[in-house]
N, C-alpha and C positions, 0 to 999 in steps of 0.2 A: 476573424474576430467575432465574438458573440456576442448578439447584443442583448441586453439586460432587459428583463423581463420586468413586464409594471402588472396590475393585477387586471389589466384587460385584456392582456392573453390565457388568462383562466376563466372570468368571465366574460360571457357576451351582451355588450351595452347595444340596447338603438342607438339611430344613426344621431343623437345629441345626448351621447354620454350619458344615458339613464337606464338603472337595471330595472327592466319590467318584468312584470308577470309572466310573461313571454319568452325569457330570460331564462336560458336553463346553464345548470353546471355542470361540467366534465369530470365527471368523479372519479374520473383515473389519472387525473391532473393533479389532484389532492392528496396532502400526505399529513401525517403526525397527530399529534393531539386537536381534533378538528371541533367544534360547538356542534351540538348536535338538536335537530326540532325534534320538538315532543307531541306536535298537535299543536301546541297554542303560545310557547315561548321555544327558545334558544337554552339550552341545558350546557355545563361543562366548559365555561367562561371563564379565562386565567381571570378575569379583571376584577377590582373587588376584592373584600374581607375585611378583614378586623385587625386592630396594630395591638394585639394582645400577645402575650403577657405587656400591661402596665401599670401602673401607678404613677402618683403624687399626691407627698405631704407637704406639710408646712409647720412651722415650727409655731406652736403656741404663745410663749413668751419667751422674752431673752435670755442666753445663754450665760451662764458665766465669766468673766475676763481672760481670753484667750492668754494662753500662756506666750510671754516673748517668743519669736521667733523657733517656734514651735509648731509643724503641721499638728491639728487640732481638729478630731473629726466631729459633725455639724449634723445630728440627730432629729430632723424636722420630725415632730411627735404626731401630731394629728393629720392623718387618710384620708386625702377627699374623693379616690377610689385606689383599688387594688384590686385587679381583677384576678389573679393567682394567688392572692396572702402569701403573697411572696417577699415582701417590706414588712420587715421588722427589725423594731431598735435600730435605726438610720441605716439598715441592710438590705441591697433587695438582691435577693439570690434567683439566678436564673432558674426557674423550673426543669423539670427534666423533662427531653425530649421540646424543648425550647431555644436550643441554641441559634445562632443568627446572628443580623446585622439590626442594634439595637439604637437607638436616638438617645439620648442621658442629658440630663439638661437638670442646670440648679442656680439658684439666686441668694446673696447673701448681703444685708448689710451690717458694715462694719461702724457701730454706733459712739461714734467717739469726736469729738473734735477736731481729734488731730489724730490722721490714722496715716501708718508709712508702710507702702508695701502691701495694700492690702489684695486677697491673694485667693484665687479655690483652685481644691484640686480635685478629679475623681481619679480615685484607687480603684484599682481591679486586684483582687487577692491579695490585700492588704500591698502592694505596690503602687505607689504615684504612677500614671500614663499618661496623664492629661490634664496642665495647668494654665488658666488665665490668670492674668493683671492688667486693667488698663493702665497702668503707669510705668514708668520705668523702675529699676530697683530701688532706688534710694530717695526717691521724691515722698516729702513731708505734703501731704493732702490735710485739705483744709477740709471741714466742714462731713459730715455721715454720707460715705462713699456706699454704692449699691456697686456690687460686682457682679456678674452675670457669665454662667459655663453653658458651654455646647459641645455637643462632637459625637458622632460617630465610631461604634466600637464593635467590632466579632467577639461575641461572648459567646461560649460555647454553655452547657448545661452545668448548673452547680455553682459558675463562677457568682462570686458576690464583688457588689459596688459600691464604694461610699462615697461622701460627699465629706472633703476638709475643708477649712479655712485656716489662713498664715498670717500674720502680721509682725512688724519687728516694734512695733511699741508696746506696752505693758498698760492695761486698762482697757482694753475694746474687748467689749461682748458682741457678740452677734446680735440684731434687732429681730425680735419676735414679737405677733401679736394676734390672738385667737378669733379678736373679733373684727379683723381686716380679712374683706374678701378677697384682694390681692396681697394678700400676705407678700412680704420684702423676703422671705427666707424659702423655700421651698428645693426640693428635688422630687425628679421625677426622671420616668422612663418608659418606652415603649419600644417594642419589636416592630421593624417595617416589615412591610410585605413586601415579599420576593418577587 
């Protein structure tokens, strides 16, 4: 049986578990992609970077009356960054040589008295993949519902994302308003690091 190795058979600790200056490494122990000193730091650290390409806008003002039961795509107009210009007209197209595992997140409310079904979905290449509702199908909601998407998606380079909204009543617009910093309406999106 072998027994499993912890990293104090690589390194040599004093006798209370503490790497000193004294402390040297076995450098034919080590393998792969390793950090390396330069004189005065550590170089070539997976850890770290930036969750770019992203964006998020938010919608200015209210949309029009969502058509009856009708997916109905949800154009947040004003950028409050876009680090690729990669968002435009409620599209954000993945850059090239961008592809990856990407966070997508969007908020809508459905501004009506009486809203039933209210619904978002994000499309990837003009296909539905990923839809929230907090209610069941057929339940009549009282009062301006806020619906809220998340999820996780492999976008590969090129593909584009939108943000819809659904409802089965006739008269809900979506709530927009330019000079709310937490805007109700928004989408956005960002690249995780690997």
């Amino acid at each position: 049986m072998t027994k499993a190795r912890t990293l104090a058979d690589y390194v040599p600790f004093d006798s209370t578990g503490v790497l000193t200056s004294a402390s040297t490494l076995d450098a034919t122990k080590l393998s792969g992609n390793l950090p390396a000193l330069n004189g005065s730091a550590l170089t070539n650290l997976a850890a770290g970077g930036t969750n770019t390409p992203n964006f998020r806008a938010t919608l200015s003002s209210s949309t029009s009356a969502l058509s009856t039961s009708t997916w109905t795509k949800i154009s947040p107009n004003t950028e409050a960054y876009d680090s690729n210009s990669a968002y435009t007209g409620g599209t954000f197209t993945v850059p090239a040589n961008e592809g990856g595992l990407y966070y997508i997140y969007g908020t809508a409310m459905f501004n009506n008295a009486t809203v039933k079904r209210p619904t978002l979905a994000i499309y990837v290449n003009g296909s539905r993949v990923f839809t929230r509702s907090p209610f069941d199908e057929n339940i009549d909601v009282s009062g301006y519902q806020e619906v809220t998407i998340n999820t996780t998606l492999s976008l590969s380079a090129t593909d584009t994302v939108e943000l819809y909204a659904f409802t089965s009543v006739s008269g809900v617009p979506i709530y927009g308003d330019a000079s709310l910093q937490n805007n109700p309406a928004s989408f956005g999106a960002y690249k995780l690091i690997a």
